[in-house]
N, C-alpha and C positions, 0 to 999 in steps of 0.2 A: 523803669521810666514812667514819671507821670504823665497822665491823658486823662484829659476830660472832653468830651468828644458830642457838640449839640448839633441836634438834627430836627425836621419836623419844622424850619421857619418858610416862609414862603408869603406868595401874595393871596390876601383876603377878602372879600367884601366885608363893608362894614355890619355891623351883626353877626358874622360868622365868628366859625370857632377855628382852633388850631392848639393840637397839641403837641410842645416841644421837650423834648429827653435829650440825657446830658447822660451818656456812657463815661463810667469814670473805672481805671485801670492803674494799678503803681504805688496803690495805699493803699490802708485799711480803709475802707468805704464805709464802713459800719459805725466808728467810732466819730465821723466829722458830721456835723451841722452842715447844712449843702442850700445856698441860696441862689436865686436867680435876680441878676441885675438887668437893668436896658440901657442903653443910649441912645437917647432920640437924636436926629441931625442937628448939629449946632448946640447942642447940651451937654450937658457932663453927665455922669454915669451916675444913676440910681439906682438903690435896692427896689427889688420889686415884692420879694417873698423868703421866707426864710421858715426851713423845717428842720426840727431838732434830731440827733444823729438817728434814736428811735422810732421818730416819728410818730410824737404823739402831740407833739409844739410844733405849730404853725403862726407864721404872724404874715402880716400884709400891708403893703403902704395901700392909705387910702384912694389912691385912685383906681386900683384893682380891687378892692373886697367888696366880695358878692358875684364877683366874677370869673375872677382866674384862681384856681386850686391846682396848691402845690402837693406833691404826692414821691415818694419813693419807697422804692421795691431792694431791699438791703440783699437781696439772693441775688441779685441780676446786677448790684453795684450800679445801680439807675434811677436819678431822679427825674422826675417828669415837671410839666407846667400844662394846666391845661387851662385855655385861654376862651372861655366864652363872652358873647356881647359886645364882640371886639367894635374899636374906637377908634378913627383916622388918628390920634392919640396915642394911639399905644403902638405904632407905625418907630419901629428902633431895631437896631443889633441888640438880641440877647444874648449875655452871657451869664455861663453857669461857676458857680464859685462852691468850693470845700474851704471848709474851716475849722481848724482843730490846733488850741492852743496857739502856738507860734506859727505854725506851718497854713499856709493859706495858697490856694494854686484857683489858676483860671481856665477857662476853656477858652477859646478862638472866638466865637460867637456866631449866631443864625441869623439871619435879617430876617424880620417880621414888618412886613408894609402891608399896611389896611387901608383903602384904595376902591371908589367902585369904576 
């Protein structure tokens, strides 16, 4: 059974950091590119980050680069998002995506609200 399983969201000040991991269970973990999307309230869902299955390709929507780095640990089937300089902006449900050929799965999502 597949699981992708994110943790680590929570309420922030603005400028703080938080960092969110997406436990993934039920596939090869190793061979999928693993990105993290958000949804702000009242918006549609965008890519936020995206790291290649090795992890040596990283890319970023501009409103996060310089900020938040994506990161995974292919032993542990875990990718990370670590979120500094946070931004009443970046205040959404993250969710964690695997992607490989056809097969594409999602996690649940974290709420991440930046908030003083």
């Amino acid at each position: 059974q597949v699981q992708l399983v994110e943790s680590g969201g929570g309420l922030v000040q603005p400028g703080g950091s938080l960092r969110l991991s997406c436990a993934a269970s039920g596939f090869t973990f190793s061979i999928y590119a693993m990105s993290w999307y958000r949804q702000p309230p009242g918006k549609e869902r965008e890519l936020v980050a995206v790291i290649s299955s090795g992890g040596v390709t990283t890319t970023y929507a501009d409103s996060v680069k310089g900020r938040f780095t994506i990161s995974r640990d292919n032993a542990k089937n875990t990718v990370y998002l670590l979120m500094n300089s946070l931004k009443p902006e970046d205040t959404a449900v993250y969710y964690c995506n695997a992607k490989w050929s056809i097969w594409t799965y999602w996690g649940q999502g974290t709420q991440v609200t930046v908030s003083s």
